[in-house]
KOLMISE-443784 format. One line per 10 residues: number of its first residue (from 1); for each residue x, y, z of C-alpha. Coordinates in Angstrom, 1 decimal. Layout:
NUM	X,Y,Z | ...
// end
This chain:
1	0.0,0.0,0.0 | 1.2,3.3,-1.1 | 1.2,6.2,1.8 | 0.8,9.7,-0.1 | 3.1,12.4,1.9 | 1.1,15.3,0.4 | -1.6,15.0,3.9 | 1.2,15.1,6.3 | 3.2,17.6,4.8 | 0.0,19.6,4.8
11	-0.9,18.8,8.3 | 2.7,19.6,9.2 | 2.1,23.2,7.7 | -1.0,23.3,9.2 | 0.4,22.7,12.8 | 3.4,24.8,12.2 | 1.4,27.9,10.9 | -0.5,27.4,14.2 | 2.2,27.2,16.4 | 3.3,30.0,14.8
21	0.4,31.9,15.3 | 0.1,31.2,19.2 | 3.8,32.2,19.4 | 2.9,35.1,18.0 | 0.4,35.6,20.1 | 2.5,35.0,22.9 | 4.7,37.3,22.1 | 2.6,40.3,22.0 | 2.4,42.4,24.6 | -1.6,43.8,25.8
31	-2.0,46.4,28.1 | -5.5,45.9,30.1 | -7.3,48.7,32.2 | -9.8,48.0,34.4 | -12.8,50.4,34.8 | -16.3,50.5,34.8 | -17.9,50.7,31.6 | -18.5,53.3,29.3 | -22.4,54.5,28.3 | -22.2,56.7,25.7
41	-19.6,56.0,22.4 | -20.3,59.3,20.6 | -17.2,61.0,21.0 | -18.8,64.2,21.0 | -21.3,63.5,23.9 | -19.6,61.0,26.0 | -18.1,63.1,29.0 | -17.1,60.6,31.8 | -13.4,58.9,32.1 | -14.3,55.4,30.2
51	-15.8,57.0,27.9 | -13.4,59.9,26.9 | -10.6,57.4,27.4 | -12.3,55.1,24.6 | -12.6,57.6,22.1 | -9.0,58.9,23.2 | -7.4,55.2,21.9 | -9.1,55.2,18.5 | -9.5,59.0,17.7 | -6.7,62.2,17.9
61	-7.2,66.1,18.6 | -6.3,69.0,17.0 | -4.2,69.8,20.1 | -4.1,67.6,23.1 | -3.4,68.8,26.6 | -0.5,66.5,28.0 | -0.7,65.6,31.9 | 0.7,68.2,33.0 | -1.7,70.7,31.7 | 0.2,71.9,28.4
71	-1.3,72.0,25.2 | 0.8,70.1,22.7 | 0.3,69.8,19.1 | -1.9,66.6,17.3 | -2.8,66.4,14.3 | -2.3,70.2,14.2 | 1.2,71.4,13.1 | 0.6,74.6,13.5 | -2.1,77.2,14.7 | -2.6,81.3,14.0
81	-4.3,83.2,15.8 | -4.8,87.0,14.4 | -4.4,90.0,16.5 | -7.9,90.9,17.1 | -8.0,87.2,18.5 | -11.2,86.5,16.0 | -9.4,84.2,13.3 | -7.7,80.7,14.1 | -5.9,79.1,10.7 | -4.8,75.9,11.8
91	-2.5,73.6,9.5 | -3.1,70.1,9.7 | -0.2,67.3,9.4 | 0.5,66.1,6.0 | 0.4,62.4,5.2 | -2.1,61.3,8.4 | -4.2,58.1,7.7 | -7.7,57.6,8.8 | -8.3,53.4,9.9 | -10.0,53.1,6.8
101	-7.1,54.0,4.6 | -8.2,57.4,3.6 | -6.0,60.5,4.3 | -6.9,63.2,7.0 | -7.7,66.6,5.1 | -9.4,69.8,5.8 | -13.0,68.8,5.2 | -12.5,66.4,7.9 | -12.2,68.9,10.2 | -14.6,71.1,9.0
111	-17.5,68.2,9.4 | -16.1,67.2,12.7 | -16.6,71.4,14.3 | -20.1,71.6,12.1 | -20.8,68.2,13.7 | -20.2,69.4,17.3 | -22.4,72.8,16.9 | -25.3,70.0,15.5 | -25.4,68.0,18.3 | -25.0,70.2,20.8
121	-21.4,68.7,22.0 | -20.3,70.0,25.6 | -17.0,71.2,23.3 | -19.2,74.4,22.6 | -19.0,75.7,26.1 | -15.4,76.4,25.3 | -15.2,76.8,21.7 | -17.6,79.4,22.5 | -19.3,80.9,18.7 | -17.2,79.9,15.5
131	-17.2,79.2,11.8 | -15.1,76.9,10.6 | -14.1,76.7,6.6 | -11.6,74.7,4.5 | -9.1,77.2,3.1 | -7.0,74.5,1.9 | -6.2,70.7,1.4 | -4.8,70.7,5.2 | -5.7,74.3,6.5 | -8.8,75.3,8.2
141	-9.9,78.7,9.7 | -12.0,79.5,12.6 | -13.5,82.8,12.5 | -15.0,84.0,16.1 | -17.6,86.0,17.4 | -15.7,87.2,20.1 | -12.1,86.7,21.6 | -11.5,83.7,23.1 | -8.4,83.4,25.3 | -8.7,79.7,25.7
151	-10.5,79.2,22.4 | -6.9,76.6,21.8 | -8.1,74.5,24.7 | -11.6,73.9,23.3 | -9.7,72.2,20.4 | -8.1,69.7,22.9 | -11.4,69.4,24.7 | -12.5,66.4,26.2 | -15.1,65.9,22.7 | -13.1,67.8,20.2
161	-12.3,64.0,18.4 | -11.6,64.6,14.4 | -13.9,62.4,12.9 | -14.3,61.3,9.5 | -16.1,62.9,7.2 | -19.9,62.1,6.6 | -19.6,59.7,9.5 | -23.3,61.1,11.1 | -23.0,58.3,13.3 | -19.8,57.4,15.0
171	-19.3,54.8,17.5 | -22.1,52.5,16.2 | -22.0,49.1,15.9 | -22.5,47.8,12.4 | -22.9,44.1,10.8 | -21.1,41.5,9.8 | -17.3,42.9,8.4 | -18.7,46.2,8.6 | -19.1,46.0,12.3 | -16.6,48.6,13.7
181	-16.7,50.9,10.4 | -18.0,54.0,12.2 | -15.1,53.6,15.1 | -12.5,55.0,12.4 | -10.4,57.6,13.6 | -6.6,58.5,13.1 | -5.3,56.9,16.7 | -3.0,54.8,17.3 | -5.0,52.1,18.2 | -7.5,50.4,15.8
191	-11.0,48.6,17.8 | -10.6,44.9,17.3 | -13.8,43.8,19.2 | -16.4,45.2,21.6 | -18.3,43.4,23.9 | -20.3,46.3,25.9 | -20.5,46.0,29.7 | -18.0,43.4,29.2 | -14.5,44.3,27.5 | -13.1,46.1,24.4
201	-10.1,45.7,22.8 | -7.7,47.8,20.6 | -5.0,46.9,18.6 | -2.2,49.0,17.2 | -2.3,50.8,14.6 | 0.4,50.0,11.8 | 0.1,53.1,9.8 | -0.2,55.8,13.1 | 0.9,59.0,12.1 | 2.7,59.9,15.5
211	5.2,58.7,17.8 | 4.4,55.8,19.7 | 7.5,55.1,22.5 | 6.2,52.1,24.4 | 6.0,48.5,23.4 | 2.1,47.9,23.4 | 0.4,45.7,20.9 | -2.9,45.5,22.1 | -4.8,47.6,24.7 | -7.8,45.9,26.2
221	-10.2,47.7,28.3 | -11.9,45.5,31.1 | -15.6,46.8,32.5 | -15.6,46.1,36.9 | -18.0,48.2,38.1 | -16.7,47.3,41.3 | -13.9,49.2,42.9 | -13.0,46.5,45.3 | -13.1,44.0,42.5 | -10.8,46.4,40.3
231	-8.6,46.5,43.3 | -8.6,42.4,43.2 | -8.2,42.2,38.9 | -4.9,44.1,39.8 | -3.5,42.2,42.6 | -4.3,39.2,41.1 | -2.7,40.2,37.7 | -5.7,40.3,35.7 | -5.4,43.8,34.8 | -2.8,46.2,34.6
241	-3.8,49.8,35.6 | -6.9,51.1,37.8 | -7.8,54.9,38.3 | -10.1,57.1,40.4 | -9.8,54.7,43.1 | -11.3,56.1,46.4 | -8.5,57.1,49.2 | -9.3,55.1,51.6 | -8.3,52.1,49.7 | -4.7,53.1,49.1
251	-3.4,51.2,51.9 | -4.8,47.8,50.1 | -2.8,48.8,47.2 | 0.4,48.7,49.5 | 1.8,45.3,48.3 | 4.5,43.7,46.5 | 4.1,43.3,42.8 | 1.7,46.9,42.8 | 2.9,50.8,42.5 | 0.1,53.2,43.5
261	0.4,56.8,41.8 | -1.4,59.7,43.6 | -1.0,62.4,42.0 | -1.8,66.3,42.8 | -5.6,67.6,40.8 | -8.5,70.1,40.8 | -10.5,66.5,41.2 | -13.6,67.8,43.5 | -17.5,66.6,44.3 | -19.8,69.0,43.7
271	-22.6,69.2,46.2 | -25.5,70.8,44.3 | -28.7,72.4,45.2 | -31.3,72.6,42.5 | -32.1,76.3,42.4 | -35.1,76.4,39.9 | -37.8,74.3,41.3 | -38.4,71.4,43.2 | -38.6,70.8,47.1 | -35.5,73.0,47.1
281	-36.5,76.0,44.9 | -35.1,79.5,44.5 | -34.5,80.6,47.9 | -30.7,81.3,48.4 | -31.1,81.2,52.6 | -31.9,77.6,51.8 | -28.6,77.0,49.6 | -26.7,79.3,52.7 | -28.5,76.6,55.1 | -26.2,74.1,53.4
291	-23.2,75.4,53.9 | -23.4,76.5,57.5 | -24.9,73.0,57.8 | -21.4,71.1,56.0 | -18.2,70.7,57.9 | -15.5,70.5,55.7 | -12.6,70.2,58.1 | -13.8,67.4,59.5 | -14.4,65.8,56.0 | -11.1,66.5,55.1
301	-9.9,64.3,58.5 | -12.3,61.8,58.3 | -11.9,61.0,54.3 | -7.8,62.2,54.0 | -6.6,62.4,56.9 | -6.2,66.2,56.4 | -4.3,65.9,53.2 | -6.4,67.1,50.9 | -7.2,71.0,50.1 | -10.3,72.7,51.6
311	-12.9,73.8,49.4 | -14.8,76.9,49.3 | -17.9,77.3,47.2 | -16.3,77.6,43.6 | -14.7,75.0,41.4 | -11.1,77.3,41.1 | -9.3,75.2,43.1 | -5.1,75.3,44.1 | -4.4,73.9,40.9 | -4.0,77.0,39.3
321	-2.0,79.1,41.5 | -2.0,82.4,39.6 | -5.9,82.5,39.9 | -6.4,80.4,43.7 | -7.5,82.9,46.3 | -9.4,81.0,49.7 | -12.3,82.3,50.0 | -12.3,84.7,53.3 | -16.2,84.7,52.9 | -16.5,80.5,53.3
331	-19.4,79.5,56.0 | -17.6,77.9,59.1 | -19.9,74.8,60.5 | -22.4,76.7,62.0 | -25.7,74.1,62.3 | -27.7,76.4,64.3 | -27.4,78.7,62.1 | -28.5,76.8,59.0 | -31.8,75.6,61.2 | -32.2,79.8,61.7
341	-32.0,80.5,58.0 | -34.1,77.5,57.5 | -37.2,78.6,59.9 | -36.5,82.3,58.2 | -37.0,80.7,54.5 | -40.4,78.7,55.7 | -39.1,75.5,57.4 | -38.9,75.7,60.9 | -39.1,72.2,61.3 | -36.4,71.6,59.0
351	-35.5,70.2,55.3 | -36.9,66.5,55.0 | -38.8,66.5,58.5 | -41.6,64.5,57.2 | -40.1,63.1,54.0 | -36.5,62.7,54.0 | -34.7,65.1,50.9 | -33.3,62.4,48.1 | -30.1,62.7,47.9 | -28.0,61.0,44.9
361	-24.7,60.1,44.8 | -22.3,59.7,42.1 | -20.5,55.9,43.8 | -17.4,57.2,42.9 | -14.0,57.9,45.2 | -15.4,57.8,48.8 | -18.6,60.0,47.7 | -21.0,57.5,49.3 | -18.8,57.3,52.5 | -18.7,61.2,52.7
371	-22.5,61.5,51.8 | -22.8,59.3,55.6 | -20.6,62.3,57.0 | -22.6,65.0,55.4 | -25.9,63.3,56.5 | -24.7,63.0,59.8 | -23.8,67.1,59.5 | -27.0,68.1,58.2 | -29.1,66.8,60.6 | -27.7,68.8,63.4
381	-28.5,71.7,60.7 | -32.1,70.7,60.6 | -31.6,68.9,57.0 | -33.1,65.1,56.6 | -32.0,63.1,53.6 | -32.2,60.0,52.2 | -28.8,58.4,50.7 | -29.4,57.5,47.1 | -26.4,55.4,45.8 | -25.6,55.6,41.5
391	-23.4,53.8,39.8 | -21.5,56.3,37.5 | -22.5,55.0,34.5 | -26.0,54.9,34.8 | -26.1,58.0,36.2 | -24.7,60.5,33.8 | -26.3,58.6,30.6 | -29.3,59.9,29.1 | -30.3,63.2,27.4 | -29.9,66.3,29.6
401	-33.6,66.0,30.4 | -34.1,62.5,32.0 | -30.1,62.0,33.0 | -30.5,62.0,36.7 | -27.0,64.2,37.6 | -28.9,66.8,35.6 | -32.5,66.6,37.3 | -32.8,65.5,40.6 | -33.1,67.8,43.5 | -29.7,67.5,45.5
411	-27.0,65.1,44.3 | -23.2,64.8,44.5 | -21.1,64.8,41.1 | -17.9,64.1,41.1 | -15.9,66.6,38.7 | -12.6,65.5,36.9 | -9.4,68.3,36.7 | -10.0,70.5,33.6 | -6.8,72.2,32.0 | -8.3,75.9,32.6
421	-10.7,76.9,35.5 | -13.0,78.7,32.7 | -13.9,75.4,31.5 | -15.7,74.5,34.5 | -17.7,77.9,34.5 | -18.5,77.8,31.0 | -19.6,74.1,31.0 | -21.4,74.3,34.4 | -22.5,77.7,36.0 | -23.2,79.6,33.0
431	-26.7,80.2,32.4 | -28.2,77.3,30.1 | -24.3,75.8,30.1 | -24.3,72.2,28.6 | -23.5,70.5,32.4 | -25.2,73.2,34.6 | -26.8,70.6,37.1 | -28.0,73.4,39.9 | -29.8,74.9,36.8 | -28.8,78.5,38.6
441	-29.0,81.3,36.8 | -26.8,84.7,37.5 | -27.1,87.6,35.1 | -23.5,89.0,37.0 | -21.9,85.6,36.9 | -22.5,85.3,33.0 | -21.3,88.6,32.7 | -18.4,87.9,34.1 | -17.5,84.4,33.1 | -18.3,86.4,29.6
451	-15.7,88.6,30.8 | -13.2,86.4,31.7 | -12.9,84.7,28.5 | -11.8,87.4,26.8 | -8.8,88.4,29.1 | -5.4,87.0,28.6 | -3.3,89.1,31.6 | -3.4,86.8,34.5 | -3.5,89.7,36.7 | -6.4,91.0,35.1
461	-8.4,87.5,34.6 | -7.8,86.9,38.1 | -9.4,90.0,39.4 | -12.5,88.7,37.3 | -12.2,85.3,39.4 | -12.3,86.8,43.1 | -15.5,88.6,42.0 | -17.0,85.5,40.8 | -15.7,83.9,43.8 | -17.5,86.0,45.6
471	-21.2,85.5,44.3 | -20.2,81.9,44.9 | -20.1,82.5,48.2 | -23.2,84.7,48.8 | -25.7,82.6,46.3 | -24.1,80.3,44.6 | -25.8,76.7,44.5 | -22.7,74.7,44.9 | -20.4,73.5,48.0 | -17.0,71.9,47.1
481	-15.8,70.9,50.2 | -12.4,69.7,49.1 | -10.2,69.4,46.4 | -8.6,66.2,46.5 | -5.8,63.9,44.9 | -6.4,61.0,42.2 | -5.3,58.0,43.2 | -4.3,55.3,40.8 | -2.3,52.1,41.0 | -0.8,49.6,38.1
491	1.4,46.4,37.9 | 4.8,46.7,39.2 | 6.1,45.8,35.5 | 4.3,48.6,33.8 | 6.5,51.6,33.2 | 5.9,54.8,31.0 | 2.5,55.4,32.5 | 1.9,58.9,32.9 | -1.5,59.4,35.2 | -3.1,62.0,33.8
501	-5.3,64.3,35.9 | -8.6,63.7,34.3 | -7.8,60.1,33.4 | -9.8,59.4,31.0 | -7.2,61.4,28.8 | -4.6,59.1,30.2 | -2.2,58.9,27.3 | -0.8,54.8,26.7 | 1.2,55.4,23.7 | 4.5,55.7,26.0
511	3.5,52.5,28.3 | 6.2,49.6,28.6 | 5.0,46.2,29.9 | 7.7,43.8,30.9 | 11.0,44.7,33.1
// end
């Protein structure tokens, strides 16, 4: 009997190619974050970290703003602004490649800022009034309404993603081959799979534009919505990097085999008092009622152990130095005195005293732990509430009328560290601003966040500041009680990781894994 060799040299090959394959596979090295999981893909909607730091792996900026707080060129090479301050010609890199194969150009650009005026993108509350046009292949001009002295950090907003153009619907699954077509940016790393709530994966991109310094072939993005089981993935090896995890944990990250990075932010919560309607209303003596009624030096103790930087009632934190002035004007714990202005507005039995006042928390950090404090603090001050638990998620999905962060009565958000302190007035406090959760409306304060934006002497802009810290103080709808330190931790064999403040604009492109 005759034995053919042609089936076992073909077997051979298969076995070989396989082998092959796994080695590979082996030899590749995957960097894999753990975090909870993002809700909404658009990249000019989605605002928490997952969801920025998704969009950040597949898409680039115009400029970016590096973790230290500097803007640094993307797929910008150069931008002009004219000395009235009401033009912006920005010249785009030559030779950049979408995923898709198609090169970058101008009207890219131009559909990607129409886009974000369309949708209403949070990016606007920076950008401020433009018109963009192609003035050619790779130059585009932005033509103001009015100066805008950090009209360069709008382009490296969190949402300001170049997109492709005539995609109307990025970040949408599709079918079949054509299943991540609309996740095509000009990243570095390519979406190889998505399985929402579960994982995502991203693999590197072979025709990236840009520099890429570390040795990462894949990144995969895990979804734990639990911090303690985050914590676990990384001591167990299962993933590489954590963030935002709450302080009180740091001492479980102590271990062999883990670093812990904490690392200096204007990261606050934002305790906010619905000033239009609702069982809270217009009444400022009720907002003052809170912050008599909030002790935020024993917070700071009880959640920090003092480290952290008291907060007044304004979101310009020590971050930036040239324009941080402590408040003289903050309320000192005075819980008498909140039950006084209480009875004075129409309460004198108290907030809640029949029904306890809902009170939702972003479960982020130690926000639920410090909502039990503040509980404890506001019912000396005559204020009943009812701790209401969200995971992050959930809680900032939705359209701005049924997301619950921007419709409930009182509620904690936690707030990320922006570049600029303008972006948090313009985005939050300005009257019909994309994120104002209080819903508060200040005729002065809009004049003067109006004014503000136009001033580039630091002298000047911060004389604008102390005035606006001021109506903080006497009516604003907020407390920040602290300004606190982000604490992350990775792997012991992950170098080139870079933290950045807001770290969902954490920047992997530099990461080593392996000693």
């Amino acid at each position: 009997m005759k034995i053919s060799r042609q089936p076992l040299i073909v077997m051979l090959t298969v076995a070989l190619l396989s082998l092959s394959a796994m080695w590979t596979m082996a030899q590749e090295t995957v960097f894999r974050i753990g975090m909870v999981a993002p809700v909404t893909l658009d990249p000019a909607t989605g605002s928490n970290d997952p969801e920025v730091l998704f969009n950040r792996t597949i898409y680039s900026y115009l400029w970016d703003v590096n973790a230290e707080g500097s803007l640094v060129p993307d797929l910008a090479s150069d931008t002009t602004f004219s000395e009235d301050g009401l033009t912006a010609v920005v010249t785009l890199r030559d030779g950049v490649l979408f995923h898709d194969g198609s090169s970058l150009t101008s009207a890219d650009v131009v559909f990607t800022y129409n886009r974000l005026k369309e949708v209403g993108s949070p990016a606007l509350n920076l950008l401020g009034e433009y018109e963009v046009s192609a003035t050619g292949d790779l130059e585009v001009t932005f033509t103001l309404a009015r100066p805008n002295a950090d009209f360069a950090f709008g382009l490296a907003s969190n949402w300001s993603f170049v997109i492709k153009d005539g995609t109307t619907s990025p970040n949408v699954l599709g079918e079949g081959d054509a299943q991540f077509a609309s996740f095509n940016g000009t990243g570095a790393f390519i979406l190889e799979s998505y399985n929402p709530n579960v994982d995502a994966t991203f693999v590197k991109n072979p025709n990236y534009w840009g520099e890429v310094t570390g040795n990462v072939d894949r990144v995969q993005h895990i979804y734990i919505e639990d911090q303690q089981a985050q914590i676990d993935a990384l001591k167990t090896g299962a993933v590489d990097f954590i963030f935002k995890v709450a302080y009180d944990r740091l001492a479980d990250l102590t271990v062999d085999g883990i670093t812990t990075i904490v690392k200096a932010t204007n990261q606050h919560p934002v305790i906010r008092i619905r000033s239009d309607e609702g069982a809270l209303g217009e009444d400022v003596r009720v907002r003052q009622a809170f912050k008599y009624a909030t002790d935020r030096e024993l917070l700071n103790i009880n959640l920090f152990g003092g480290i952290a930087t008291i907060g007044n009632n304004d979101p310009i934190g020590p971050l930036y130095a040239d324009f941080y002035a402590p408040n003289e004007a903050t309320q000192e714990f005075d819980p008498a005195k909140s039950c006084e202005l209480l009875a004075e507005a129409g309460y004198p039995d108290g907030l809640g005293a029949e029904t306890p006042i809902q009170f939702y928390i972003d479960d982020s950090f130690n926000y639920v732990q410090m909502a039990e404090f503040l509980q404890q603090d506001w019912a000396e001050g005559c204020i009943n509430v009812e701790i209401l638990p969200r995971n992050p998620g959930d809680y900032y999905a939705g359209a701005d009328d049924v997301a619950e962060w921007l419709n409930v009565d009182l509620a904690v958000t936690g707030w990320g560290s922006r570049p600029v302190p303008q972006q948090y007035l313009v985005e939050a406090y300005r009257t019909g601003a994309s994120f104002n959760e209080s819903h508060w409306s200040d005729a002065e304060l809009d004049a003067l966040i109006d004014e503000a934006s136009q001033i580039t002497d630091l002298e000047a802009r911060a004389a604008v500041y102390a005035q606006i810290s001021t109506i903080f103080a006497e009516r604003g709808s907020v407390i920040i009680p602290f300004f606190a330190p982000i604490v992350g931790a990775s792997t012991s064999n992950i170098s080139g990781l870079d933290m950045h403040p807001f770290p969902g604009r954490t920047d992997v492109r530099g990461v080593v894994v392996g000693n």
